[in-house]
ZAKESE-762226 format. One line per field, with one value per residue (C-alpha): residue number from 0; y, z, x. Coordinates in Angstrom, 2 decimals. Layout:
<kolmars>
num = [NUM:...];
Y = [Y:...];
Z = [Z:...];
X = [X:...];
</kolmars>
This chain:
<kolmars>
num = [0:1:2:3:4:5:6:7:8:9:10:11:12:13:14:15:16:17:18:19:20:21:22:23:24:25:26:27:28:29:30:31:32:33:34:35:36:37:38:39:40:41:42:43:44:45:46:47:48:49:50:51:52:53:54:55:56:57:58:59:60:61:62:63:64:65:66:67:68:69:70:71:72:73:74:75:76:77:78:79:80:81:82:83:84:85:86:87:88:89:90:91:92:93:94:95:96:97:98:99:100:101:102:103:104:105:106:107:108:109:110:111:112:113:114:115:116:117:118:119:120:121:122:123:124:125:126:127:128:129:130:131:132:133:134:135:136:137:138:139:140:141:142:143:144:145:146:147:148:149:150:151:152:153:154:155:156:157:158:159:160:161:162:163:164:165:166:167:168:169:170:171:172:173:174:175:176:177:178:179:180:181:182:183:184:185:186:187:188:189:190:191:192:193:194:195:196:197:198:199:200:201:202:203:204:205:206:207:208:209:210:211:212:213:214:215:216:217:218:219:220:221:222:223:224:225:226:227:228:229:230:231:232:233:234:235:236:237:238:239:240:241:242:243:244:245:246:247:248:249:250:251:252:253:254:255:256:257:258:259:260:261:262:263:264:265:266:267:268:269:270:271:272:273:274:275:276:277:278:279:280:281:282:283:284:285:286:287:288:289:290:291:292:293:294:295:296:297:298:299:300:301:302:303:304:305:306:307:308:309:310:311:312:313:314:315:316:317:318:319:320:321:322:323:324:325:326:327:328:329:330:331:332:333:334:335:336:337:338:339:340:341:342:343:344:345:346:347:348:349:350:351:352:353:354:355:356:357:358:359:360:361:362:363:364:365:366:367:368:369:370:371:372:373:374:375:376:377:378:379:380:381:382:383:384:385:386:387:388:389:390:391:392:393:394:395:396:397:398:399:400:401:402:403:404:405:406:407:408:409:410:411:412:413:414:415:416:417:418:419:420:421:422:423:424:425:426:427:428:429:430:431:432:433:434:435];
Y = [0.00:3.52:4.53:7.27:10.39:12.19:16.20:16.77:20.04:20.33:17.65:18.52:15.69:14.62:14.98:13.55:10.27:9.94:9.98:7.15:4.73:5.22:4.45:1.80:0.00:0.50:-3.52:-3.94:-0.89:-1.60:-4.63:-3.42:-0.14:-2.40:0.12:2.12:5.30:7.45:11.28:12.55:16.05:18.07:22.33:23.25:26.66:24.77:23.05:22.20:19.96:18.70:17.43:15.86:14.01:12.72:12.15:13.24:10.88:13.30:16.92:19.80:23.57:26.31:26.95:25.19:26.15:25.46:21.75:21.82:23.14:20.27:18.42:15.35:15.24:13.10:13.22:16.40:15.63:18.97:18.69:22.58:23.39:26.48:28.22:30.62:29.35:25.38:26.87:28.75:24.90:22.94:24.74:24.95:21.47:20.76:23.52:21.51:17.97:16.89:14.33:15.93:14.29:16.53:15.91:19.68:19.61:23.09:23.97:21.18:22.14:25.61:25.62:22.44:23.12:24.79:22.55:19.63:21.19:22.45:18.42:17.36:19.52:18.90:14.95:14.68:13.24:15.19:12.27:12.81:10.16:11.51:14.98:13.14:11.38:10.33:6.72:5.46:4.73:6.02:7.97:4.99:2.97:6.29:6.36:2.33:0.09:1.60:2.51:0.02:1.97:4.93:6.27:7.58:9.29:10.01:10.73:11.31:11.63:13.20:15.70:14.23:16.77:17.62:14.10:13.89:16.81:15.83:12.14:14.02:15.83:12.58:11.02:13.32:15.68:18.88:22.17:22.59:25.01:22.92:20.21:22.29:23.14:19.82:18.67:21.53:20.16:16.77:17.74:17.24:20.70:23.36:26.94:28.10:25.59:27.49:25.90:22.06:23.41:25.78:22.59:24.15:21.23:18.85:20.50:20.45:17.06:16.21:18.72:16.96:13.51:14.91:15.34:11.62:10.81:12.01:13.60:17.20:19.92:20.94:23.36:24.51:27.87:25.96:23.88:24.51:24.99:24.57:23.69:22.50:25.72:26.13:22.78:22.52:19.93:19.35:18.27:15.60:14.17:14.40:13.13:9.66:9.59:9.47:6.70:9.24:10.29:13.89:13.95:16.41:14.66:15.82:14.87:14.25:13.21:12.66:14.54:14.70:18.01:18.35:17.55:18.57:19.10:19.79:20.07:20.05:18.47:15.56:12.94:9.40:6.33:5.05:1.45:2.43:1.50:5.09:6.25:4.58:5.89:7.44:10.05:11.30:8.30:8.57:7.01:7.52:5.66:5.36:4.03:2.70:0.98:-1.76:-3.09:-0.72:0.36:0.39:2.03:3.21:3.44:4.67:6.92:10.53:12.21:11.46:11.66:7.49:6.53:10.17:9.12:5.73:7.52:9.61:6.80:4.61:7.48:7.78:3.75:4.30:7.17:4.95:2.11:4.89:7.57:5.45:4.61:7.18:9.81:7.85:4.83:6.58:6.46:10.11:11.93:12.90:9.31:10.52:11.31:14.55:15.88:14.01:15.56:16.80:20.50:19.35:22.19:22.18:22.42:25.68:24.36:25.79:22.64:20.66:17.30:15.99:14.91:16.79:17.27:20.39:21.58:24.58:25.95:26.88:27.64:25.33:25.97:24.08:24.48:25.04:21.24:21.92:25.50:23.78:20.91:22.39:25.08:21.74:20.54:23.40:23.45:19.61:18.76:14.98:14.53:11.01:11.25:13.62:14.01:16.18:16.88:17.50:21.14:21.11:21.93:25.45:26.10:27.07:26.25:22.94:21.68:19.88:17.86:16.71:14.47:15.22:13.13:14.06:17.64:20.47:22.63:25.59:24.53:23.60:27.02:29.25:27.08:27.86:31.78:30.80:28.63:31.19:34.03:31.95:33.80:30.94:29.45:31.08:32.00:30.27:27.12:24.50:22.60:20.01:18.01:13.89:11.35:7.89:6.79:3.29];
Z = [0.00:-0.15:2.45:4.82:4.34:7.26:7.93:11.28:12.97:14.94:15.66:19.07:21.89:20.78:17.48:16.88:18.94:16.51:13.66:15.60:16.54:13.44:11.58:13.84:13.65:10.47:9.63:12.63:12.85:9.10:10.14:12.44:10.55:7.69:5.59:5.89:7.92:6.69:7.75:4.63:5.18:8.49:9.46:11.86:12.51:12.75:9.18:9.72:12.67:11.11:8.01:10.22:11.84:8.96:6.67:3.61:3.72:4.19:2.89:5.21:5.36:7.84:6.71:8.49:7.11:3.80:5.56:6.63:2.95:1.26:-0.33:0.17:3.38:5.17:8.47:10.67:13.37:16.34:18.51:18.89:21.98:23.08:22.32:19.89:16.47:17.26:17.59:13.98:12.21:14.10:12.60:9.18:8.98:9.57:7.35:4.70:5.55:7.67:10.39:13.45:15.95:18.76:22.07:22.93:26.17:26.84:23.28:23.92:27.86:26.25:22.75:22.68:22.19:19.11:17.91:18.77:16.71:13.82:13.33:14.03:10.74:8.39:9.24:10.33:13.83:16.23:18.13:21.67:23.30:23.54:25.66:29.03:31.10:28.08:26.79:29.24:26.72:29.72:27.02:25.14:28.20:28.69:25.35:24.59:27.47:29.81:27.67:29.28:32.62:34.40:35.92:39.02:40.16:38.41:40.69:38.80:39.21:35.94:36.49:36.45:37.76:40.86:41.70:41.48:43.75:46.58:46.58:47.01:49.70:51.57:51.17:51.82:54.27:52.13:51.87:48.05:46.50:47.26:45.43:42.93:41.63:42.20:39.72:37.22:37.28:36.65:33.58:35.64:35.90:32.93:34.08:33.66:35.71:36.89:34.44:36.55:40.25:40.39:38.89:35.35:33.16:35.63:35.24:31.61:31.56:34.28:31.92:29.34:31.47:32.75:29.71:28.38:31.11:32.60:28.59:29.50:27.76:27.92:31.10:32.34:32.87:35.94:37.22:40.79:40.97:43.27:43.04:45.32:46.13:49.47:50.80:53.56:54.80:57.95:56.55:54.35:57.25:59.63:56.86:57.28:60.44:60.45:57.25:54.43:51.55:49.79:45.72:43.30:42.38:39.62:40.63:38.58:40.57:39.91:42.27:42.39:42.39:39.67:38.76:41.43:39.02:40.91:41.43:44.94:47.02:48.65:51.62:50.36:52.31:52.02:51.55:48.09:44.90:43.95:46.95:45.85:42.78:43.06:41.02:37.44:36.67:36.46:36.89:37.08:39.01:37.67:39.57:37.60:38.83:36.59:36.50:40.09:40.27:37.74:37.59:34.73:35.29:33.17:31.97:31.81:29.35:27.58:23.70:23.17:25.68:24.56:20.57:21.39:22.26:19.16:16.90:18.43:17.49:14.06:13.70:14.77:12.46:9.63:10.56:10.87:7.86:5.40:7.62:8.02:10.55:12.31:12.26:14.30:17.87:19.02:20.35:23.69:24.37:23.91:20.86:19.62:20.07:23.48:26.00:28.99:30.60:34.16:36.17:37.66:41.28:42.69:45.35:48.33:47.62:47.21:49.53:51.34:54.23:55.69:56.96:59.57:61.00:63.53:65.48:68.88:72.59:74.77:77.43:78.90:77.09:73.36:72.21:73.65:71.94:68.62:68.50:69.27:67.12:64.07:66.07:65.41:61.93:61.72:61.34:63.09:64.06:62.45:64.00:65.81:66.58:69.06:69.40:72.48:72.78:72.82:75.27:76.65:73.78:74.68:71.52:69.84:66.56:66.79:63.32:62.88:60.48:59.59:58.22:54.83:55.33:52.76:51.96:52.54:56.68:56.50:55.63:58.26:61.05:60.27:60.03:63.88:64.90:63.54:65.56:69.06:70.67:71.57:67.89:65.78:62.43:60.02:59.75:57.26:55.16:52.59:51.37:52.13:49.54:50.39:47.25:48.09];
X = [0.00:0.88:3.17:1.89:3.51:4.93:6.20:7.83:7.81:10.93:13.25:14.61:14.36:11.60:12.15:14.81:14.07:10.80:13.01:15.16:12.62:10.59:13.63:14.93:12.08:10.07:9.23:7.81:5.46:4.31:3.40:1.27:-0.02:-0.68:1.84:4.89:5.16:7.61:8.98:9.67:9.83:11.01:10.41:12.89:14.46:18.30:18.28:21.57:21.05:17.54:19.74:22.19:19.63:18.17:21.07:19.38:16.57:14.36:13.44:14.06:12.81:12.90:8.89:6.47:3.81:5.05:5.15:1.84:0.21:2.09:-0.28:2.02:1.94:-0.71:0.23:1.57:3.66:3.78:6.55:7.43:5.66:3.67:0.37:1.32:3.04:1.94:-1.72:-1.74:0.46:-1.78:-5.05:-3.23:-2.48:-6.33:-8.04:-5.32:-7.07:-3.96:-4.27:-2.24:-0.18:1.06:2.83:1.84:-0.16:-0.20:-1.81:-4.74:-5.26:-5.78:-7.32:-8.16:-12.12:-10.85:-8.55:-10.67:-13.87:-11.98:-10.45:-14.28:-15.55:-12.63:-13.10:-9.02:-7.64:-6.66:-3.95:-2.39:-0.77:2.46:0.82:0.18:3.00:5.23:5.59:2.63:0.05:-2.99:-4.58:-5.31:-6.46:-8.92:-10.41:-10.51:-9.51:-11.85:-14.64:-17.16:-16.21:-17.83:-14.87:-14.67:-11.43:-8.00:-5.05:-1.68:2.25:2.44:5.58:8.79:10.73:8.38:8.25:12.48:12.32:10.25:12.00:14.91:13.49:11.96:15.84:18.49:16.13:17.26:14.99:13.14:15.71:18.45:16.66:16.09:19.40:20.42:17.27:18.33:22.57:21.23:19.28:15.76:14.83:14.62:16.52:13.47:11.31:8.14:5.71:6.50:7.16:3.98:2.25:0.88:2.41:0.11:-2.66:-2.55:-2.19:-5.20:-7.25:-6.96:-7.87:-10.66:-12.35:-11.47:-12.82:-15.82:-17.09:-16.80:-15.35:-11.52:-11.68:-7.94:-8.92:-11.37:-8.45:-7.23:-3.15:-0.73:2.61:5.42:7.47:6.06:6.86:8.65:11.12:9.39:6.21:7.93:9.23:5.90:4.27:6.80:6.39:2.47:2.40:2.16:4.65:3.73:3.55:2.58:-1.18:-2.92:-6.67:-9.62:-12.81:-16.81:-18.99:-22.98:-22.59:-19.83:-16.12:-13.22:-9.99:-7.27:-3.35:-1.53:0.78:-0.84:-0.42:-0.51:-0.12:3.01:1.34:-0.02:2.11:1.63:3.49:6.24:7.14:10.23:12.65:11.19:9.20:5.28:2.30:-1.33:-4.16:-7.40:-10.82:-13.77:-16.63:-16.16:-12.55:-11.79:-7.94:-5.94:-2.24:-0.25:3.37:6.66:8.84:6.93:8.88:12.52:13.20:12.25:9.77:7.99:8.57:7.01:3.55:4.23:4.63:1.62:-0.67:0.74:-0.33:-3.31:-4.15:-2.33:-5.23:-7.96:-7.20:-9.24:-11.95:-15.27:-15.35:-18.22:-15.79:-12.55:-12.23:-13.32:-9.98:-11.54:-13.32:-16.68:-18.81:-18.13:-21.48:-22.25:-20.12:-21.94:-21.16:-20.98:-19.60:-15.88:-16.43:-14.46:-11.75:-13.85:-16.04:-13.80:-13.97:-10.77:-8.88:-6.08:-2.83:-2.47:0.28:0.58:3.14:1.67:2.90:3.61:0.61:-2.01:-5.47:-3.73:-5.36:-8.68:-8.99:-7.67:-10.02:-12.76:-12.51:-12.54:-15.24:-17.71:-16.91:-17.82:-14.29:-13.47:-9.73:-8.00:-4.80:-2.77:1.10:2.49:6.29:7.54:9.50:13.34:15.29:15.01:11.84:8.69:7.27:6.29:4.76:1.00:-0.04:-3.69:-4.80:-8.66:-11.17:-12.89:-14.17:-15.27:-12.23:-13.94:-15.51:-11.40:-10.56:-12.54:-11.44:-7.64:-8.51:-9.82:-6.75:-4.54:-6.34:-5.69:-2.96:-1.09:-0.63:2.50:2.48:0.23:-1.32:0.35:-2.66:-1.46:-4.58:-4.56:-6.23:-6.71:-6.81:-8.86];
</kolmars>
């Protein structure tokens, strides 16, 4: 059959390990596309490494859109990055009948009601794989494997970096920016790393997720944020002590009221596979109510285990590009013109355990006050750890562990506790998910 045509914007990382499995193994993935794949054109602004790359095998320009117009071309491949100049290629390659394949999880969790409706009118696919946690093929097992499933809850590791960083933490007992450089020497950490520590690059991904998996519409502008930068030492280690380890958790969960979407350091229990996954790898846990828990663990980005999801959507779209729109599996899971609007619940309502922490003086009375200030605002206590003070202190560290509480009753019994004159400084509150 005729081989698939491929054009390749930029051939970075990514890229260029596309190129390398693609090439390296080309029998076996046209045996199972049922043709050749082939890159035979690449747009990047260094034509001088995309030629070296490809040794000639393929064409090269510095225009992408010339790439994207050429009527040759049957598949795009985005691999630049960003909202701005991957937006305006990925929309050209679809008003030009081009099936797109895009690792670009910031341009979906953004435009992708856009992107997604535009590929819905022209009759193209809109593939993805390669967005969320790297070579772990979860978006796949969202929009096929589970499809007989109501889902129920998502909770992610789905930034590498973050999750290198507080392992690091846990180990070696260090403070975050310590960590930090140490993450950015070692290649883990961009110079620039605000995008994974303040957790945006998580909630793209659990944006996207959310919509595979509960039918709703692409809603980042809804999700709740919070990244890691404010994590202190201490709480790693209180956490230990009490059974938990804190991640990064990019959460996706079904209320009656609506869907709580959601990024934050969380408490885990240390028992739970999940709480165990250590350095930059990733891994995302998924509840149905048919098949229950199911985990999804890997290698979350990288320039081959990130080209592997790349190059299983571009056999997929190989099997699909002759079959009828009606025929494809939808991009988001659901039937384009079946997705519900269910509302993303605001994080006041959200519902969770948690993890307190307050720094109080060391006076009969202090507990009392404390928990019955959580008692009034229907807060029940779990578990509770007090350190004794040091020697010559007069000050000492209580931790409660709540049960499941609204975030918001949560929230206006700190502003009390913090108004007692015998509690210091703020109140620490890191949410806690069971995950059972």
């Amino acid at each position: 059959m005729k081989p698939m045509n491929v054009g390749l914007l930029g051939i970075g990382t990514v890229g260029g390990g596309t190129w390398t499995v693609l090439s390296r193994n080309a029998e076996e993935i046209t045996r199972r596309a049922g043709r050749p794949i082939r890159i035979t054109a690449v747009a990047d602004r260094n034509t001088e490494l995309a030629a070296k790359v490809t040794g000639g095998a393929a064409r090269v320009t510095a225009d992408a859109f010339e790439l994207v117009r050429d009527s040759e071309i049957d598949i795009v491949v985005e691999l630049i990055g960003g909202y701005t100049i991957a937006k305006d290629l990925v929309l050209a390659a679809i008003e030009n009948g081009k099936h797109v394949v895009t690792a670009n999880k910031a341009l979906l969790a953004v435009h992708g009601k856009e992107i997604f409706a535009a590929a819905q009118a022209k009759g193209v696919t809109v593939a993805f794989e390669a967005a969320v946690a790297g070579g772990i093929p979860i978006i796949k097992a969202l929009r096929e494997g589970l499809s007989a499933n109501r889902i129920e809850w998502i909770a992610g590791i789905i930034n590498g970096t973050t999750n290198f960083i507080l392992s690091e933490m846990r180990d070696k007992g260090l403070p975050f920016a310590d960590v930090l450089k140490e993450a950015q020497a070692l290649g883990y950490a961009e110079a620039d790393p605000t995008f994974d520590i303040e957790g945006v690059d998580a909630a793209h991904k659990i944006t996207l997720m959310s919509a595979m998996a509960f039918g709703i519409p692409v809603q980042f502008d809804k999700a709740y944020i919070e990244g890691i930068t404010k994590l202190e030492a201490t709480d790693i280690k209180y956490a230990e002590q009490l059974g938990y380890r804190i991640k990064l958790l990019g959460i996706a969960r079904r209320r009656d009221a609506g869907i709580e979407l959601r990024v934050h350091p969380t408490l885990i229990p240390a028992k739970r596979l999940i709480a165990n996954v250590e350095g930059a790898m990733n891994a995302v846990l998924v509840q149905a109510d048919a098949v229950g828990a199911t985990l999804y663990y890997g290698k979350g980005a990288g320039a081959e285990p990130t080209a592997s999801a790349v190059i299983a959507d571009l056999v997929d779209v190989t099997r699909l590009a002759t079959a009828s729109v009606e025929h494809r599996v939808p991009a988001l899971a659901f039937q384009a013109d079946q997705l519900v609007d269910l509302p993303i619940l605001p994080i006041e309502e959200v519902q969770t355990a948690y993890y307190l922490r307050m720094r109080v003086e060391d006076k009969t009375g202090v507990l009392a006050d404390i928990t019955r200030i959580l008692a009034d605002g229907k807060i029940s206590i779990d578990a509770m750890l007090q350190k004794e003070p040091g020697e010559g202190e007069s000050q000492t560290d209580i931790i409660l562990l709540t049960h499941v509480a609204v975030e918001g009753q949560v929230n206006a019994a700190i502003a009390r506790i913090e108004d007692l004159a015998t509690v210091v400084g703020k109140v620490t509150k890191i949410r806690l998910e069971e995950l059972n």
